[in-house]
VMD Tcl script that builds the backbone (N, CA, C; Angstrom):
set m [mol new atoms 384]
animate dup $m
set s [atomselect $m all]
$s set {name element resname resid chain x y z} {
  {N N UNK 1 A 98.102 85.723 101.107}
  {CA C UNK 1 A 98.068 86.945 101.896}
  {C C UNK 1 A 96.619 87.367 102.120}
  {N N UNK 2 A 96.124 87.738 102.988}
  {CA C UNK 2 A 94.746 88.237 103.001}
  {C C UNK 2 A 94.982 89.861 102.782}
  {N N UNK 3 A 94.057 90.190 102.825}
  {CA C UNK 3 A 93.345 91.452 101.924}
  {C C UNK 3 A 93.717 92.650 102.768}
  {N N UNK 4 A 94.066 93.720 102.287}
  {CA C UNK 4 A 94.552 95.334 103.174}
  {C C UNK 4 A 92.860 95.899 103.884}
  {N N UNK 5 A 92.023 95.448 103.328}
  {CA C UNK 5 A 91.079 95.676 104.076}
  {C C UNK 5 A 89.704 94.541 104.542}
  {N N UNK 6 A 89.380 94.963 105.391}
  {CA C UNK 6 A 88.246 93.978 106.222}
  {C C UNK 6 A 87.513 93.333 104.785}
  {N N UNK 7 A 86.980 94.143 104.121}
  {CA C UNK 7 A 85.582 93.989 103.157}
  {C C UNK 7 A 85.689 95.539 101.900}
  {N N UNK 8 A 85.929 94.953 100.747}
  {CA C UNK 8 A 86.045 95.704 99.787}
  {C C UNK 8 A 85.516 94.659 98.476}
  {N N UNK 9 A 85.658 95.983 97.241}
  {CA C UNK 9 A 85.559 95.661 96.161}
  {C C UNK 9 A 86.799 95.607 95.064}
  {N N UNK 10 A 87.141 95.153 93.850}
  {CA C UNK 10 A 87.803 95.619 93.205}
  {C C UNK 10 A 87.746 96.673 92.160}
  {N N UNK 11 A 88.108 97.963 91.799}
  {CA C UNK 11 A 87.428 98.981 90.995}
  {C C UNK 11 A 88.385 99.121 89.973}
  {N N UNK 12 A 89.688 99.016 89.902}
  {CA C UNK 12 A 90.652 99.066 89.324}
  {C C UNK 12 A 91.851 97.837 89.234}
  {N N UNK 13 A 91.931 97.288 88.176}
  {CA C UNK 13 A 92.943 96.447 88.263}
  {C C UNK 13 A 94.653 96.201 87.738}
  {N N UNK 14 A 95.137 95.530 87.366}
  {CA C UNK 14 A 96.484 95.717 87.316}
  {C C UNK 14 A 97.201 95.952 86.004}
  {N N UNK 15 A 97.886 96.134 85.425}
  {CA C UNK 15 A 98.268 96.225 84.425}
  {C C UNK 15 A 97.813 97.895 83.491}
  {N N UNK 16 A 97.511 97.657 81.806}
  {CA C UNK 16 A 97.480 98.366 80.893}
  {C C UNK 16 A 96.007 98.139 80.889}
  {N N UNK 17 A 95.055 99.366 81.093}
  {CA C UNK 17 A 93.700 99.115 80.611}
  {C C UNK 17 A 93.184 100.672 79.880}
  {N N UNK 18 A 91.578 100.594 79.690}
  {CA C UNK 18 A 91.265 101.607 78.995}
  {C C UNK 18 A 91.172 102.640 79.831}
  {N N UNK 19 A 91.192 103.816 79.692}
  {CA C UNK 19 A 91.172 105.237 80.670}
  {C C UNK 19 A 89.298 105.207 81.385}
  {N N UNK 20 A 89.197 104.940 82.543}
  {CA C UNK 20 A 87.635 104.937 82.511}
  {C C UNK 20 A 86.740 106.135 82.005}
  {N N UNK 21 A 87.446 107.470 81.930}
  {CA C UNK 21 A 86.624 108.426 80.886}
  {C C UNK 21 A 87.006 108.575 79.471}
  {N N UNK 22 A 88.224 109.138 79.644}
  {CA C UNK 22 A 89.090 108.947 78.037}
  {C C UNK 22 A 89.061 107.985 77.322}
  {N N UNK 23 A 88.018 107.646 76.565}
  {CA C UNK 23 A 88.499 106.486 75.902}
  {C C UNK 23 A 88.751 105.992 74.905}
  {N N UNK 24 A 89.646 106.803 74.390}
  {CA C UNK 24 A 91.287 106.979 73.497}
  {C C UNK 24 A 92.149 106.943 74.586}
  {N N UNK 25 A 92.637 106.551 75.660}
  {CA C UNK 25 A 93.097 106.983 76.564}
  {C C UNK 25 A 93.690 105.354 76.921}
  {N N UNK 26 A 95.079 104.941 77.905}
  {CA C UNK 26 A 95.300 104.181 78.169}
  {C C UNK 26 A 95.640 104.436 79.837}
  {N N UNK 27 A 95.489 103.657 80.884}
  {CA C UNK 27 A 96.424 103.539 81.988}
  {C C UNK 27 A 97.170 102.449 82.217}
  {N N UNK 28 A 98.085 102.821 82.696}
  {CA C UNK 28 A 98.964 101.535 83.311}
  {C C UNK 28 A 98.987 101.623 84.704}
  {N N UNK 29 A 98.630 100.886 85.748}
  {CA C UNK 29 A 98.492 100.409 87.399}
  {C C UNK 29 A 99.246 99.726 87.540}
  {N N UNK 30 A 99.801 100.156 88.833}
  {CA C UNK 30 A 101.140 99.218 89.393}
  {C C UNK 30 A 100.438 98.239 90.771}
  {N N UNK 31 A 98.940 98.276 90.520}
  {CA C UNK 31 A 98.661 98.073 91.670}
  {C C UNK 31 A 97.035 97.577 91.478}
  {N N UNK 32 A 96.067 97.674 92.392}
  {CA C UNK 32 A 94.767 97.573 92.257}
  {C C UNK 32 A 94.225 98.617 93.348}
  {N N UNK 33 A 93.147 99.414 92.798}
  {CA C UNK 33 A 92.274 99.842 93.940}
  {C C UNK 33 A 91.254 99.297 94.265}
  {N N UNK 34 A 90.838 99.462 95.697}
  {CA C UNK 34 A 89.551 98.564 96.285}
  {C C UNK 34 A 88.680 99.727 97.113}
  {N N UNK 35 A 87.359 99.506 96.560}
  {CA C UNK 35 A 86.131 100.110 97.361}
  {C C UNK 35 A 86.162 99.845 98.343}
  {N N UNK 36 A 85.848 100.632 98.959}
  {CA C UNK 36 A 85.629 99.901 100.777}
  {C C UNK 36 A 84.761 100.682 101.516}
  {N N UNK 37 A 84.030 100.766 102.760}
  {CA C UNK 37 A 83.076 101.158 103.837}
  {C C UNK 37 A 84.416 102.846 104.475}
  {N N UNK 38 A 83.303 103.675 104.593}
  {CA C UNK 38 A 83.749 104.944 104.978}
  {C C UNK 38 A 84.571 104.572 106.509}
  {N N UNK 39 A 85.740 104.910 106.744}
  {CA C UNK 39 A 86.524 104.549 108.159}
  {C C UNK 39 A 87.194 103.074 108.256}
  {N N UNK 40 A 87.738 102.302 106.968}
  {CA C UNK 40 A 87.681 100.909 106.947}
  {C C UNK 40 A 89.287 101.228 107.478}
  {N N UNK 41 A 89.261 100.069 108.239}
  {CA C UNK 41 A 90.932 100.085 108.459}
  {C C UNK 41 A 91.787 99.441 107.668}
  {N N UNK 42 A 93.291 100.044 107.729}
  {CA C UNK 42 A 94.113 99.420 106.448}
  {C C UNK 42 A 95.160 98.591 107.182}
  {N N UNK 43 A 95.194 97.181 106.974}
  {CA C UNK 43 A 96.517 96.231 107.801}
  {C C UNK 43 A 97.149 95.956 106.309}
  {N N UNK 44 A 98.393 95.451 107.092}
  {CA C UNK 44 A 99.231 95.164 106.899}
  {C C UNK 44 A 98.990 94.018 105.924}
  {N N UNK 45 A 99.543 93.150 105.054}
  {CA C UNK 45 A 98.947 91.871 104.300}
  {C C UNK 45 A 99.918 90.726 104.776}
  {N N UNK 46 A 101.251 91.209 105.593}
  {CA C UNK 46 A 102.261 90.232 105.887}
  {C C UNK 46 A 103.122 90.811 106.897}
  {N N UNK 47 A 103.845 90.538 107.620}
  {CA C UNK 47 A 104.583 90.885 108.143}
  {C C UNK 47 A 105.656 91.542 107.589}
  {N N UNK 48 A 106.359 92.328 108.808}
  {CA C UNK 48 A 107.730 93.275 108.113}
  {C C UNK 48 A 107.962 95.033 108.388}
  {N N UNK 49 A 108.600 95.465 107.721}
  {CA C UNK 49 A 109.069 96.619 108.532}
  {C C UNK 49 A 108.428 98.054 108.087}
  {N N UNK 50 A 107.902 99.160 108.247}
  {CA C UNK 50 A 107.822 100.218 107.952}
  {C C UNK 50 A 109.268 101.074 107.343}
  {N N UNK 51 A 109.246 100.585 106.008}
  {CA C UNK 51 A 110.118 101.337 105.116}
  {C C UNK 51 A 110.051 102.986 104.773}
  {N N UNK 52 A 109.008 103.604 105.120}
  {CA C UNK 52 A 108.527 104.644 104.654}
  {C C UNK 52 A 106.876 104.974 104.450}
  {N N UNK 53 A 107.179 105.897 104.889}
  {CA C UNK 53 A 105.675 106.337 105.123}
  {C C UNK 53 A 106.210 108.295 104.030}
  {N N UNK 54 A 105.120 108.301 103.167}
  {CA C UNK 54 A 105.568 109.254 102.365}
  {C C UNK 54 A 104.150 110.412 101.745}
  {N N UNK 55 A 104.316 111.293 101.525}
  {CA C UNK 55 A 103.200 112.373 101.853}
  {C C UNK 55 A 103.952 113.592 101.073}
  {N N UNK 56 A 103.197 113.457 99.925}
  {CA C UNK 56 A 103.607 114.345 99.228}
  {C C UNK 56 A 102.649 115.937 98.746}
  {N N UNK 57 A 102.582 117.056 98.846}
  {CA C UNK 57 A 101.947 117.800 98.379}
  {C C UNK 57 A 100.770 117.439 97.387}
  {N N UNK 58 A 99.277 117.768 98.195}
  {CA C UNK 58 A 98.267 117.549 97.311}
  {C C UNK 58 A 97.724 116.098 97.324}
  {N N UNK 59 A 98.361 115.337 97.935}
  {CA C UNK 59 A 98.094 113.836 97.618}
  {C C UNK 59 A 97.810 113.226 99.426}
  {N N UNK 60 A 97.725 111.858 99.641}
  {CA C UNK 60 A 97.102 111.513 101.308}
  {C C UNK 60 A 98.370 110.623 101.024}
  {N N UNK 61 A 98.760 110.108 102.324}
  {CA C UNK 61 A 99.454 109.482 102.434}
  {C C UNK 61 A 99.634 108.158 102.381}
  {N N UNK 62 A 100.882 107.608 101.806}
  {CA C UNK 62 A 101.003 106.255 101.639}
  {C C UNK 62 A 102.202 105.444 102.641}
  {N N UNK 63 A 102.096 104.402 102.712}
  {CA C UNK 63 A 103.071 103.586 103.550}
  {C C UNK 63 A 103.215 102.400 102.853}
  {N N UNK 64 A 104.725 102.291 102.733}
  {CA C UNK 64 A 105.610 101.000 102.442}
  {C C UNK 64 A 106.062 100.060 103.141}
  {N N UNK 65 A 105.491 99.281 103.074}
  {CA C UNK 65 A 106.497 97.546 103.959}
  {C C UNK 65 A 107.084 96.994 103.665}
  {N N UNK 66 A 108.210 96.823 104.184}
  {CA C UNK 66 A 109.404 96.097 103.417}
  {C C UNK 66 A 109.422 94.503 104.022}
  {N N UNK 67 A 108.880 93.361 102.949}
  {CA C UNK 67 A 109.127 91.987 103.338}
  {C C UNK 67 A 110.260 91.298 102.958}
  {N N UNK 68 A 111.437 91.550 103.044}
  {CA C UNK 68 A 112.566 90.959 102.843}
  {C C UNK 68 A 112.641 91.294 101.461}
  {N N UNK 69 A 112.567 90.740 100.265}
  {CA C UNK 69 A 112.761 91.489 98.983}
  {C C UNK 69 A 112.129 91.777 98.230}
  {N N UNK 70 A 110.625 91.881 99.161}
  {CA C UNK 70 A 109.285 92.259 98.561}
  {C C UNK 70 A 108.588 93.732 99.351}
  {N N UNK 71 A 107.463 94.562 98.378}
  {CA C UNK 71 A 107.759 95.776 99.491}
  {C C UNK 71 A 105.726 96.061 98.709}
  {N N UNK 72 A 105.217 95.999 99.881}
  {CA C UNK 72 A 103.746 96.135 99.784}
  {C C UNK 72 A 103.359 98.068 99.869}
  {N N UNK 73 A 102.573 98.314 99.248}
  {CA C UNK 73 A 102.676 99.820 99.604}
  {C C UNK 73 A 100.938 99.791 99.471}
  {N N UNK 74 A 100.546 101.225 100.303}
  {CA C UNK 74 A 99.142 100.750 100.745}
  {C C UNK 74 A 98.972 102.324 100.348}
  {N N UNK 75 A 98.001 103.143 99.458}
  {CA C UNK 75 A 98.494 104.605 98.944}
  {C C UNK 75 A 96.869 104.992 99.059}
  {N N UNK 76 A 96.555 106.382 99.568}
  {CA C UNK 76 A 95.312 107.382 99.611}
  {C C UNK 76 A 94.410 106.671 100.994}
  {N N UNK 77 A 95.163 107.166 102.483}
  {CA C UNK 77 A 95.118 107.012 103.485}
  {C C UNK 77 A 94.384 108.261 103.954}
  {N N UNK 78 A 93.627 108.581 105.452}
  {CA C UNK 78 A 93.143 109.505 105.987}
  {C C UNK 78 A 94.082 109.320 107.346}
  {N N UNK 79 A 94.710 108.441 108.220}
  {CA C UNK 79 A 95.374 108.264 109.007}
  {C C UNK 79 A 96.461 107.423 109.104}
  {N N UNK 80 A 97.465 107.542 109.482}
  {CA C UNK 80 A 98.719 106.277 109.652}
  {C C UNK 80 A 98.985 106.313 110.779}
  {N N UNK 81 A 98.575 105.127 111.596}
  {CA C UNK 81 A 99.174 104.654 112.510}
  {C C UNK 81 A 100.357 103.775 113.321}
  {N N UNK 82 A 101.157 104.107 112.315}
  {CA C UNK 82 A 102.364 103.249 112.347}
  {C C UNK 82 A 103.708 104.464 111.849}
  {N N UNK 83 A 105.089 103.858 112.396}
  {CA C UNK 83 A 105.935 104.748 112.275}
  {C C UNK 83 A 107.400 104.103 111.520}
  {N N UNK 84 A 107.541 104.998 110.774}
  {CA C UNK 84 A 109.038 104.079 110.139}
  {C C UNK 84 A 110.000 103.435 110.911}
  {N N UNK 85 A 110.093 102.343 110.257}
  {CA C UNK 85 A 110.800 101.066 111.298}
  {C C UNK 85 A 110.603 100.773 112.244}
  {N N UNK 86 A 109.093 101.014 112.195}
  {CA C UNK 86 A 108.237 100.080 113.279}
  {C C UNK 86 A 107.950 98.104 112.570}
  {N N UNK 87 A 107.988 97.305 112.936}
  {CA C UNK 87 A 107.986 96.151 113.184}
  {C C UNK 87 A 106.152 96.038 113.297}
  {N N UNK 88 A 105.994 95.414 111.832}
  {CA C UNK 88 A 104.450 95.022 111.514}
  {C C UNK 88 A 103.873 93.460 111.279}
  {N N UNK 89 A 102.544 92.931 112.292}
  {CA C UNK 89 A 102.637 91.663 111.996}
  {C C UNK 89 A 101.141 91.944 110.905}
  {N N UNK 90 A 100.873 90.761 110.594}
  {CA C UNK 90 A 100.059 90.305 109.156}
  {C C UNK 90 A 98.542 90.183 109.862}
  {N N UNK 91 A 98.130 91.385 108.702}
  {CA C UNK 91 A 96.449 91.766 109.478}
  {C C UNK 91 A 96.615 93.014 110.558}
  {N N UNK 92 A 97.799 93.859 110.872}
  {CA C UNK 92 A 98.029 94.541 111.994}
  {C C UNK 92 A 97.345 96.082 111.432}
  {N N UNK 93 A 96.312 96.902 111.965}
  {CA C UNK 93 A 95.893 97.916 111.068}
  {C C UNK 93 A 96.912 98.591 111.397}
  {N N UNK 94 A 97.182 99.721 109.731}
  {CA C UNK 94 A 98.176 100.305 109.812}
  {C C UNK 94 A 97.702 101.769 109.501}
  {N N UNK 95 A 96.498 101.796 109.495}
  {CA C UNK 95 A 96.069 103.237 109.127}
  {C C UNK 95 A 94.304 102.878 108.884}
  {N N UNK 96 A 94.159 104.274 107.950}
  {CA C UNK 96 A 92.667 104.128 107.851}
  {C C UNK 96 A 92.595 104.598 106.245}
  {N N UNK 97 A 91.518 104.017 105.524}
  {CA C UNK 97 A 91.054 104.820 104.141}
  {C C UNK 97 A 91.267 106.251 104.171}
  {N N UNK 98 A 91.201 107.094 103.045}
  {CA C UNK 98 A 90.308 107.941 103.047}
  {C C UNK 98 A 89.484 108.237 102.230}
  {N N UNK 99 A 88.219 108.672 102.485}
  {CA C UNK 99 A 87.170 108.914 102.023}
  {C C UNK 99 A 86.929 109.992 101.435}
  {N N UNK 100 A 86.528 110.562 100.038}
  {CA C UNK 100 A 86.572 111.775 99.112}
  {C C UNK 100 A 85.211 112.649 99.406}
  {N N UNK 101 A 85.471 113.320 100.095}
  {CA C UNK 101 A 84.336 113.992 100.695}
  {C C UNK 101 A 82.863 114.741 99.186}
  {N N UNK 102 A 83.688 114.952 98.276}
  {CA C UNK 102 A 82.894 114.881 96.937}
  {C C UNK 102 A 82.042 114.306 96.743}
  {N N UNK 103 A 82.590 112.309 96.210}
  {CA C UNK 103 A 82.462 111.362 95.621}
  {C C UNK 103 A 81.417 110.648 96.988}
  {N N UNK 104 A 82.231 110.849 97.942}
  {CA C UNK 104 A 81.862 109.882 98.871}
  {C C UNK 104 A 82.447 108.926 99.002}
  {N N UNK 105 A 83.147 108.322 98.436}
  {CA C UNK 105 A 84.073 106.885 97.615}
  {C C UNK 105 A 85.505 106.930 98.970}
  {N N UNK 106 A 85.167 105.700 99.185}
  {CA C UNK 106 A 86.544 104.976 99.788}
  {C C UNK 106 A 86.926 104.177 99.299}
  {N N UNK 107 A 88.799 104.623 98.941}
  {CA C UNK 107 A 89.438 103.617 98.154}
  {C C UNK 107 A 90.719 103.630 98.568}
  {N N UNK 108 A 91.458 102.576 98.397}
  {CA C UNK 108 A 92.722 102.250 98.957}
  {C C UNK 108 A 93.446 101.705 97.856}
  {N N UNK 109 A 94.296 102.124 97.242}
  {CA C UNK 109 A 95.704 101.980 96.368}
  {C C UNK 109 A 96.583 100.980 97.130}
  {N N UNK 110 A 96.602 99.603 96.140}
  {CA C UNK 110 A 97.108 98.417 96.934}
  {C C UNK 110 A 98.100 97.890 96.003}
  {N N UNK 111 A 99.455 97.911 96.372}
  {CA C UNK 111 A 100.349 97.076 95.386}
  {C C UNK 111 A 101.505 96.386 96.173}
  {N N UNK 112 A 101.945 95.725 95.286}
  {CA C UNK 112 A 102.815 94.439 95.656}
  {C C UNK 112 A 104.142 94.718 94.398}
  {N N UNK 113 A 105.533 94.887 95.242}
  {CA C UNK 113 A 106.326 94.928 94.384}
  {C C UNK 113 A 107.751 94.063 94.919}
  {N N UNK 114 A 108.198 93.265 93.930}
  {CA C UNK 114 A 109.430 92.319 94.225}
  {C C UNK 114 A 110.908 93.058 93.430}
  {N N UNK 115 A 111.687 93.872 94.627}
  {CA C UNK 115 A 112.750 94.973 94.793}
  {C C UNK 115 A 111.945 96.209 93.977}
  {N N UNK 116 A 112.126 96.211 92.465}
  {CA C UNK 116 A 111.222 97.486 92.085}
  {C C UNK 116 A 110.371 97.385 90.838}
  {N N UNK 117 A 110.118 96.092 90.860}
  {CA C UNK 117 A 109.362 95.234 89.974}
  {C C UNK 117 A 107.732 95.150 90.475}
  {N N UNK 118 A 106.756 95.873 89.654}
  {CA C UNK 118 A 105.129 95.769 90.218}
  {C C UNK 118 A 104.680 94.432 89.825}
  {N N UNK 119 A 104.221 93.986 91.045}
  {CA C UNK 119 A 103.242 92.319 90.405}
  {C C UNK 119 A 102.093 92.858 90.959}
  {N N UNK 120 A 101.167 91.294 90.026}
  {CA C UNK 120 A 100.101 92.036 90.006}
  {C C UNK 120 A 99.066 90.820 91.614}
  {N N UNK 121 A 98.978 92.290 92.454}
  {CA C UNK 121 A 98.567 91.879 93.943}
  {C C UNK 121 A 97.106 90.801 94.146}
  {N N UNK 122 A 96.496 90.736 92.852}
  {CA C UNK 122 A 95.121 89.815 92.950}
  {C C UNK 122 A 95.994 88.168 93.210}
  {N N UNK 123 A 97.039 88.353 92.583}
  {CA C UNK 123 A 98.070 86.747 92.703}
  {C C UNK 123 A 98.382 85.889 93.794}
  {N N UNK 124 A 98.269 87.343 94.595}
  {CA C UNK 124 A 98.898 87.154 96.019}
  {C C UNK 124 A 98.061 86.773 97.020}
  {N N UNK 125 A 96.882 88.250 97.103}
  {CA C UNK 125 A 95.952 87.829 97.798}
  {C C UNK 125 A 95.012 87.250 97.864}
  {N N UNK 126 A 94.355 86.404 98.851}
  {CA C UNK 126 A 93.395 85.420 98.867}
  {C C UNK 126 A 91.826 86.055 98.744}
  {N N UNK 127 A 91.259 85.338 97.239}
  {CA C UNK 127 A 89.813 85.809 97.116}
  {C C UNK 127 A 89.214 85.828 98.279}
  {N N UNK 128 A 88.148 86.847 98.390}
  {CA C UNK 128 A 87.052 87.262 98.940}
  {C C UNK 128 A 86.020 86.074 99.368}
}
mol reanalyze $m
mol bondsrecalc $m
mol representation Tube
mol addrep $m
């Protein structure tokens, strides 16, 4: 699969790791986040359907693709350009980062899940 964005980094990876401040602290990621350039666009990694696009109080929005019994979700967006059960091909931008006007930091929440099972998305996609 190639990569949800043009040119990024990896900042966060998958599984159980140490809290990056707390550290007595554990997280568990269902996913990986990636650095990326302020305005980077977010595609698609495969083809398939707009399952949901979801936006919850306080948080940016995320979008789900459903690949037959696999479901990619792409989370902390500034735009979505795509609409539920819209029909997505592989590499198709589906939105944009967003950028933390604070930090400065663009990052994109990237995971890969088979029905409701998290794998871990470095497996999938093709190194840099």
């Amino acid at each position: 699969m190639p990569w949800p964005v043009l040119r990024g980094v990896v900042i966060q990876k998958f599984g159980t790791q140490p809290h990056p401040v707390v550290k007595t602290a554990k997280i568990k990621s269902n996913g990986i986040v990636i650095a990326t350039a302020k305005f980077e666009k977010v595609r698609a990694v495969f083809e398939g359907t707009v399952l949901a696009i979801l936006q919850f109080k306080g948080s940016n929005p995320t979008i789900l693709i459903q690949h037959g019994n696999y479901i990619s979700a792409y989370k902390n967006l500034s735009k979505v350009y795509v609409n539920k059960g819209e029909l997505v091909s592989s590499n198709q931008p589906i939105g944009e980062v967003f950028t933390n006007n604070n930090t400065g930091q663009s990052t994109i929440q990237f995971s890969v899940f088979e029905k409701t099972t998290p794998l871990d998305p470095l497996l999938w996609i093709l190194r840099m």
